[in-house]
N, C-alpha and C positions, 0 to 999 in steps of 0.2 A: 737952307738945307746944306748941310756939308756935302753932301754926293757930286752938289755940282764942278764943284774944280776937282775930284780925282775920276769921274764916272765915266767911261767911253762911250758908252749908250747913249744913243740920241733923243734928248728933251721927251718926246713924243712916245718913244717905245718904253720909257719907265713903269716898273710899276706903280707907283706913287701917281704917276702923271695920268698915264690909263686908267688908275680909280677916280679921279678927279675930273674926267671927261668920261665915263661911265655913270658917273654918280649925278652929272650933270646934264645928259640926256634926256630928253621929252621920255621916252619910253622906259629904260631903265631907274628914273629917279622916281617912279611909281612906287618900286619896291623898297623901297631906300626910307622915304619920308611916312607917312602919315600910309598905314597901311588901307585905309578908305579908300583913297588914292587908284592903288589896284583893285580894290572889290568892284570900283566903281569903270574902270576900264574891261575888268573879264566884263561884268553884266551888258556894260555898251558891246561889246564883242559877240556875245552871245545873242544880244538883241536884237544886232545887225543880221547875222547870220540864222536868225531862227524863220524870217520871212524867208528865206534864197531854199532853206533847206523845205519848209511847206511845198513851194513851187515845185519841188523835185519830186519832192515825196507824195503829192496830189496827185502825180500824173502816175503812177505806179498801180497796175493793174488788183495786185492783191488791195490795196489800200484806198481804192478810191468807193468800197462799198462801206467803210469805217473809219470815219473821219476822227474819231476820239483817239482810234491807234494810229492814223498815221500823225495826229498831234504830238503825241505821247512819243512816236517812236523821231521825231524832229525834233522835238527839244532836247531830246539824246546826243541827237546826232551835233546838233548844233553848240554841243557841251565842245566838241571837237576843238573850238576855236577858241575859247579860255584855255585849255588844256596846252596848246599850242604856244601861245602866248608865255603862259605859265614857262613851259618849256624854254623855249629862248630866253626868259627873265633867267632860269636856272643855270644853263646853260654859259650865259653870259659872266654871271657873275662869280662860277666856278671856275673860270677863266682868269677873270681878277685874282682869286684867289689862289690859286695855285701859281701862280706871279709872283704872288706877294708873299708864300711863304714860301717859296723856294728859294737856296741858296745862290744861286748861278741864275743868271740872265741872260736869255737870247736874242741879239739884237742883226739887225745890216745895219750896215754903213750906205749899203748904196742903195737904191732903187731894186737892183738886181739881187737875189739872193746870195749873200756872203757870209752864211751865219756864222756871228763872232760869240763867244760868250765870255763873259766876265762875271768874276765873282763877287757878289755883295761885301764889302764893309760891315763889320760889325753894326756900325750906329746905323747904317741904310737898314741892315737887317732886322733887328729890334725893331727900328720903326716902320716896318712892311708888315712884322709882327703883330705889333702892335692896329694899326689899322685893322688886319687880316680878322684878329681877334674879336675886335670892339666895333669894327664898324660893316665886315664882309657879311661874316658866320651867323651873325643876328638877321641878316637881310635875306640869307640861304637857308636857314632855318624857318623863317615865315615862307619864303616858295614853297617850301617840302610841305608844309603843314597844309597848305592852302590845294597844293596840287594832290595832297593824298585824300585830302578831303572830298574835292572835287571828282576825281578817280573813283571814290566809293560809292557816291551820289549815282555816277554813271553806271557801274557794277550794278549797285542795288536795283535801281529803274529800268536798266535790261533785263536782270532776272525776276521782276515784278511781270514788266510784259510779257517775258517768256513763261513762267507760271501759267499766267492769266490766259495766254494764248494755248498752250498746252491743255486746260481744265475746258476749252470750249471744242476741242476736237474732240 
């Protein structure tokens, strides 16, 4: 890479560097490779957390005479925890992104807060670009899709139960 003999920014704080230890991450590289990957991480998520929310929701006074709705209303809730997940995946990698295409970088030098900034090189720039393009927006684009998804799932099956609950009063 040319950046590294004119770049003041330390190895670590790069953006280039920061995608490359993001993308390399047990949790982040979910969203990155083989989108299965994360289908397969929300459902462990949600499947962890659909027992913890039962427990909660059994002992709840309205719901221990209907056990179908306080089902119904726990797999809801337990949507919580993909959602979440989802979130920090977004989150994250908007971070990357706005890294990588922005022209100027904020870096320390020290341990202690000294914010320095430096402005990108053409050819760094291009190639934050270029990654930003081809390898971020693809990755951020499946979040959004999957979290909007999941969001309407939830939507929908609160106002199914709230229907349904309303037609029995």
């Amino acid at each position: 890479m040319t950046i590294n003999n004119c770049c003041p920014v330390p190895i670590d704080q790069r953006p280039i560097e920061e995608f490359k230890a993001l993308s390399n991450s047990w949790f982040f590289s979910k969203a990155k490779g083989n989108i299965n990957n994360l289908y397969i991480t929300l459902i462990i998520s949600w499947i962890i957390m659909f027992p913890l929310t039962v427990l909660v929701g059994r002992e709840s006074v309205q719901f221990r005479n209907n056990p179908i709705l306080t089902i119904m209303i726990c797999s809801i809730t337990s949507l919580l925890s993909p959602i979440f997940l989802l979130l920090r995946q977004w989150l994250g990698w908007r971070y990357i992104l706005s890294r990588l295409i922005s022209q100027k970088v904020e870096y320390e030098e020290t341990g202690w807060y000294d914010g320095q900034i430096w402005e990108k090189s053409i050819t760094s720039r291009q190639q934050d670009i270029l990654i930003a393009n081809h390898e971020v927006k693809p990755v951020i684009k499946n979040i959004e899709k999957l979290l909007a998804r999941i969001l309407i799932l939830t939507c929908l099956s609160s106002a199914m139960i709230l229907f349904n609950g309303s037609e029995r009063t």
